[in-house]
C-alpha positions in Angstrom: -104.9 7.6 93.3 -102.4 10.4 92.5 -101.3 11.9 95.1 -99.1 14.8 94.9 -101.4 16.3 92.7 -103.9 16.4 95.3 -101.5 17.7 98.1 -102.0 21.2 99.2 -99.2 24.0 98.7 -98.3 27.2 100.2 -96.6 30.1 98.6 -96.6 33.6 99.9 -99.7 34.3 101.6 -101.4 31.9 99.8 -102.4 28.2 100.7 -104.1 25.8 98.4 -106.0 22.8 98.8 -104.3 20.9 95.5 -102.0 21.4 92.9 -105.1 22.2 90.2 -105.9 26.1 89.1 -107.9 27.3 86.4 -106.0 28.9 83.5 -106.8 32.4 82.4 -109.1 32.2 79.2 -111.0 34.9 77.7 -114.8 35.0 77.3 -115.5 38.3 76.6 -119.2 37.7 78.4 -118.7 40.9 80.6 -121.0 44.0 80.2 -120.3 46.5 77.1 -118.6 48.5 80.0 -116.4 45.7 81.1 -118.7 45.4 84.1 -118.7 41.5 85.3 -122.2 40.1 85.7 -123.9 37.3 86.8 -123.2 35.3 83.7 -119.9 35.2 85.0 -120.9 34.9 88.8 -122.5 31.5 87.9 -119.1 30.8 85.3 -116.5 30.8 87.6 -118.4 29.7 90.5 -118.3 25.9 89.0 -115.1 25.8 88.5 -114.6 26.2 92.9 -118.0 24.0 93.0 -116.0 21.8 91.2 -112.5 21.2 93.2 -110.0 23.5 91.9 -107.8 25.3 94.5 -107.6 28.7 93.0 -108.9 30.2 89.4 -106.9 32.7 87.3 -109.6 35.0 85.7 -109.5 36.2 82.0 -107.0 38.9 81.1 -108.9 42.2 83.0 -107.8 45.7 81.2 -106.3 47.9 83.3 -107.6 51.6 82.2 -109.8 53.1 80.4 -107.2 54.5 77.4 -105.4 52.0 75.3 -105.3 48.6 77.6 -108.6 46.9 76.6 -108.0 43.9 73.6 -111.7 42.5 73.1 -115.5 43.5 73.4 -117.4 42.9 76.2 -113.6 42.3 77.8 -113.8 42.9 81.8 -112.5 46.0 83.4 -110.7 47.0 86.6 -110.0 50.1 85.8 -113.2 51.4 87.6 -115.2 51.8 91.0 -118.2 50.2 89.1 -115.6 47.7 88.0 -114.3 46.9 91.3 -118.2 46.6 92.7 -119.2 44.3 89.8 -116.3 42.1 90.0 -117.1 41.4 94.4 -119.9 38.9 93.3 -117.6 36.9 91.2 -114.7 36.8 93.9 -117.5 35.9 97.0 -119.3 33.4 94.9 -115.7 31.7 94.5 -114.0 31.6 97.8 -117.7 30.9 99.2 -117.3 27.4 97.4 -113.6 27.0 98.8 -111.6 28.4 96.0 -109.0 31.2 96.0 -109.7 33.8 92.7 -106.4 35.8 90.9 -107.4 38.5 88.2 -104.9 38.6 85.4 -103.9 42.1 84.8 -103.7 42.8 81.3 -102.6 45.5 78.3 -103.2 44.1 75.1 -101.4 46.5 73.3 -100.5 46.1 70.0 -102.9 43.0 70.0 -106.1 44.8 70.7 -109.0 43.5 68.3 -111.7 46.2 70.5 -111.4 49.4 72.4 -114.3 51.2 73.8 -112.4 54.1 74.4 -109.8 54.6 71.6 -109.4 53.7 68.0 -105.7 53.2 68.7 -103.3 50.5 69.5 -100.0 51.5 71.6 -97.1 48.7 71.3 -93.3 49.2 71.6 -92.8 50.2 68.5 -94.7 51.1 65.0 -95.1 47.9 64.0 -98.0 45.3 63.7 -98.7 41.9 65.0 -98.5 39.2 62.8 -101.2 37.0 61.3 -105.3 38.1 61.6 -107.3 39.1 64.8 -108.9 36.3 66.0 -112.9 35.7 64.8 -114.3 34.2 67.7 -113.5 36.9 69.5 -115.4 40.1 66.9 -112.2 40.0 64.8 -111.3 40.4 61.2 -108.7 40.8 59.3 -104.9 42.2 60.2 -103.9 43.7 63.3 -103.4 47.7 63.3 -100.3 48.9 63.4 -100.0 51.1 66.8 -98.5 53.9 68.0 -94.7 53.8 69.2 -94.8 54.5 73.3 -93.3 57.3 74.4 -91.9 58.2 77.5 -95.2 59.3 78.9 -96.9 56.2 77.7 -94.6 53.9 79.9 -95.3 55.4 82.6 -99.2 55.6 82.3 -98.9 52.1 81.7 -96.7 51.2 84.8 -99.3 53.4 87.1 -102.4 51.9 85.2 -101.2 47.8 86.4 -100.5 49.3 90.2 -104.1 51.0 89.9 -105.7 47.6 88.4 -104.1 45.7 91.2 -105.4 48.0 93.8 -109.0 47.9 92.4 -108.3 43.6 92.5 -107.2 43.9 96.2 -110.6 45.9 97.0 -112.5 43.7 94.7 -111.7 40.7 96.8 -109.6 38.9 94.8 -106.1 37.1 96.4 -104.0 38.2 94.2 -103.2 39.7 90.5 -101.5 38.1 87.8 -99.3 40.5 85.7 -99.8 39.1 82.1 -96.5 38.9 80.0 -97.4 36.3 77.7 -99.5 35.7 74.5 -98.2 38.4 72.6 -99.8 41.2 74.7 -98.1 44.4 75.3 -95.2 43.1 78.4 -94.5 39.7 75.6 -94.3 42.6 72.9 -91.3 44.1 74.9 -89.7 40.7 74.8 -90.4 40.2 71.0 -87.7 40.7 68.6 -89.7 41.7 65.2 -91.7 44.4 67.9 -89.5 45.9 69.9 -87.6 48.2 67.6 -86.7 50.8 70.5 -83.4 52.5 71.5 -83.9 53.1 74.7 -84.0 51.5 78.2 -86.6 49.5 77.0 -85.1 48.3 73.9 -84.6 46.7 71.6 -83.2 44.0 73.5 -84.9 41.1 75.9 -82.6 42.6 78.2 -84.3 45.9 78.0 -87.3 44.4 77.5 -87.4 43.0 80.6 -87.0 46.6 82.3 -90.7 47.3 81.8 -91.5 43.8 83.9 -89.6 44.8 86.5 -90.9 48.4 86.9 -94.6 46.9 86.8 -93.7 44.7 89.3 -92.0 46.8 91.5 -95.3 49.3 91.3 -97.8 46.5 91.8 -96.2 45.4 95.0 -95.7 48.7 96.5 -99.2 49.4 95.9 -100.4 45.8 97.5 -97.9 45.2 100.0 -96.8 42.3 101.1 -99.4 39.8 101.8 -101.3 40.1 98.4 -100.0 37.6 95.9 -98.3 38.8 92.9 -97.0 36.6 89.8 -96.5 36.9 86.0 -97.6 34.8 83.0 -94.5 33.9 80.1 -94.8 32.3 77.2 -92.8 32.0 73.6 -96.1 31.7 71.3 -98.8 34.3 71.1 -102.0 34.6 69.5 -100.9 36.2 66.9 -97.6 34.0 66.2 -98.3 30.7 67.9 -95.0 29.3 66.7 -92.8 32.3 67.9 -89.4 30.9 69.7 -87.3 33.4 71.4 -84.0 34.3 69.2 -81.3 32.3 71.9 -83.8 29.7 73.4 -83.0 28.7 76.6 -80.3 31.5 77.7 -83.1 33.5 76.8 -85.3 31.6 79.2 -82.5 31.5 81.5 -82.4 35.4 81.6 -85.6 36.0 81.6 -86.3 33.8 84.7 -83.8 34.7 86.4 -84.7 38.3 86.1 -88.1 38.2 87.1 -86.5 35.4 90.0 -85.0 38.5 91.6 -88.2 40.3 92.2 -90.7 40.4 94.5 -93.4 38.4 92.9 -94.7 34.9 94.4 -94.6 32.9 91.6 -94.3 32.5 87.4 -96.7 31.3 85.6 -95.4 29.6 82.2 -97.8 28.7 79.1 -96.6 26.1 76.2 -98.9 24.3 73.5 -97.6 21.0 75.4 -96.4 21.9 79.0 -94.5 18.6 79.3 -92.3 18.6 76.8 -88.8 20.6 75.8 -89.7 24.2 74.4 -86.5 25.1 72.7 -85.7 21.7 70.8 -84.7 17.9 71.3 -83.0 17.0 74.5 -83.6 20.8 75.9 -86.5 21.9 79.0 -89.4 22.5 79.1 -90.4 26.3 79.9 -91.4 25.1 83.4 -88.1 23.7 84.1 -86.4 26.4 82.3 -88.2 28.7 85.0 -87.8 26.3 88.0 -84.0 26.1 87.0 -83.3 30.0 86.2 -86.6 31.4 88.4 -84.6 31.5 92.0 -87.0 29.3 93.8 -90.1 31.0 92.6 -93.1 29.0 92.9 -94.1 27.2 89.2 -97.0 27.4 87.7 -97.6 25.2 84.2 -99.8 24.9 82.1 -100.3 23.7 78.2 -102.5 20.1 77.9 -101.6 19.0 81.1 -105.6 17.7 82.0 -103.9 13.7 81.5 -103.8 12.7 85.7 -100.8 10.9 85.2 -98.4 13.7 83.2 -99.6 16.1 86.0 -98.7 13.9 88.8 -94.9 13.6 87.1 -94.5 16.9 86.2 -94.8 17.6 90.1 -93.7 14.4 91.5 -90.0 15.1 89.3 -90.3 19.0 90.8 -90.9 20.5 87.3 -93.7 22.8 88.3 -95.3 23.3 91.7 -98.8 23.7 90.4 -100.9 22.9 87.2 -103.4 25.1 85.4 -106.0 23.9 83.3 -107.5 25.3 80.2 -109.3 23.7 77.7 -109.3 20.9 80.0 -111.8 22.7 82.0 -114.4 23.8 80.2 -114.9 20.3 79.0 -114.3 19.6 82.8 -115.3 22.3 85.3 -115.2 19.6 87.8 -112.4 18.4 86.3 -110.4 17.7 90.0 -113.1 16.1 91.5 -113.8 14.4 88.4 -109.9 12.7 88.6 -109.9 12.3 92.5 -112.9 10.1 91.4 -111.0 7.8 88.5 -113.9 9.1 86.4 -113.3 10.0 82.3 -112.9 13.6 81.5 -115.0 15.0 78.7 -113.2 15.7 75.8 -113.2 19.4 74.5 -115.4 20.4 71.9 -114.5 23.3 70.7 -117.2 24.1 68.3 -119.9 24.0 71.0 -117.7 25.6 73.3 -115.8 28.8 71.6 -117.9 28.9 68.2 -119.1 31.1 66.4 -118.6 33.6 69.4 -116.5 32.6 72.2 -119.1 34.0 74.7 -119.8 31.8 77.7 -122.5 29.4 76.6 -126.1 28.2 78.7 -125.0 24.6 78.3 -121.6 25.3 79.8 -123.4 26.6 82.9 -126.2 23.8 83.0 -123.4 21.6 82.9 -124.2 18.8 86.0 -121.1 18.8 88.4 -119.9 15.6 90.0 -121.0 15.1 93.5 -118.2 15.8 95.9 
């Protein structure tokens, strides 16, 4: 059996049972108020029933102005929010799991607002490529508003009052999500970021809005509350995007967010095994394990093979693993390798089509025993 996989990790406040988390993955199954439900009760309830050590929700919008990306996206941006979401968190840490809500502004990515027709990014300019159709979307991306001064700082108040409402809520901790293409990446992203000002247009500057969000998150939280951030290159709406410089760009970025306060980064890659800025290079794990100052690790990108998770941490290239796809083929999916027993294969036409809402059969599915 694998066995550093299965060994349990502390960092910060938090200790896990194994190296295995679920990945953040957006259902859009909430209420038309971004209230969670029971849907989602019973959703991410098998994924603790089913051995994980901790699950990373679905990117949560932060306010109720420009943050929310999708319909029926959840909200934490509310009492009622906070109260809907306390089922969710009991029902997982009841079955032995720890829970993180992603924190997230989609920005100039937004497909669905129900309180504002418009999109706020960096700068005037619009996503690439079409808004996603499993999701309600059709055709190009709006092009949004430039932030002002004003803007930045609703923003930078709205992720300290989302973490707050996750700390009442239950949950362990809050992911801050920089990744995908969502409006922290957009500050990173060359063609986006147009500004002149401390925010831009440079990754340098870029990188100033991170560490103001982080520096407000934790002050709000305090100490023993666990705080991270997701990175990535691709986005949904550019999945082949590379950052201009590669890996000194991954080696500033990393070591930026390396002298903050969060507990860990969390970095995302179509493959999460193999170099992200060309032959012979690393990966983005051990681009932020070698630039990240000793934060804890978090990977994730086809990474549900047993045996290129167990290398990835035996070699020290990540700390911890996060599964995606993987898992809903495999809500059990730890239990399911502890076992020797075949994972599923994903099928994502049963799964994520026409509508990626969560599905009956995903939550009929028959767990392994334990």
């Amino acid at each position: 059996m694998s066995k550093h996989v299965f060994s349990s990790y502390t960092f910060g406040p938090l200790s896990l049972k194994n190296r295995y988390l679920v990945a953040p993955m957006t259902r859009i199954s909430a209420e038309e108020n971004g209230a969670a439900n029971d849907t989602m009760t019973r959703y991410y309830e098998r994924f603790a029933k089913g051995g994980f050590a901790a699950i990373i929700s679905e990117g949560i919008y932060i306010d109720r102005l420009y943050s929310q990306g999708y319909r029926n996206q959840p909200g934490l941006a509310s009492e009622e929010h906070v109260e809907a979401w306390k089922d969710v968190v009991s029902a997982v840490k009841n079955n032995g799991a720890k829970m993180i809500a992603q924190l997230m502004h989609a920005g100039g990515q937004s497909q669905a607002n129900a309180y504002t027709e418009i999109t706020v990014g960096p700068s005037s300019t619009a996503p690439k490529g079409e808004q996603l159709g499993f999701y309600h979307g059709s055709g190009p991306f709006k092009t949004p508003k430039a932030m002002d001064a004003k803007d930045i700082e609703q923003v930078i108040h709205a992720f300290a009052a989302a973490a707050v409402n996750a700390k009442k809520a239950g949950f362990d901790g809050v992911e801050i999500h920089g990744a995908n293409g969502y409006l922290l990446d957009e500050f990173l992203t060359d063609y986006l970021n147009n500004r002149n000002d401390d925010y831009g247009p440079s990754i340098e500057k870029g990188l100033n809005l991170f560490v103001r969000v982080i520096e407000a998150v934790r002050k709000t939280t305090g100490p023993d509350f666990t705080v991270g951030v997701r990175i990535s290159q691709g986005k949904v709406s550019d999945q082949t995007y590379k950052w201009p410089n590669g890996e000194n760009d991954a080696a500033l970025i990393f070591s930026t967010l390396g002298k903050t306060d969060i507990d860990y980064i969390h970095v995302t890659d179509k493959d999460g095994s193999v170099p992200s800025f060309g032959e012979g290079t690393k990966s983005l794990a051990e681009a932020a394990k070698a630039f990240g100052n000793g934060k804890t690790v978090i990977t994730n990108g086809m990474l549900h093979d047993v045996e290129k998770a167990e290398t990835i941490i035996k070699n020290g290239q990540a700390d911890l693993i996060s599964i995606g796809t993987g898992a809903l083929a495999n809500p059990d999916l730890p239990l399911l390798l502890e076992k020797g027993e075949p994972l599923k294969p994903f099928q994502p036409q049963e799964i994520l089509m026409p509508i990626a809402y969560i599905k009956e059969a995903e939550l009929d599915y028959e767990l392994v025993n334990k």
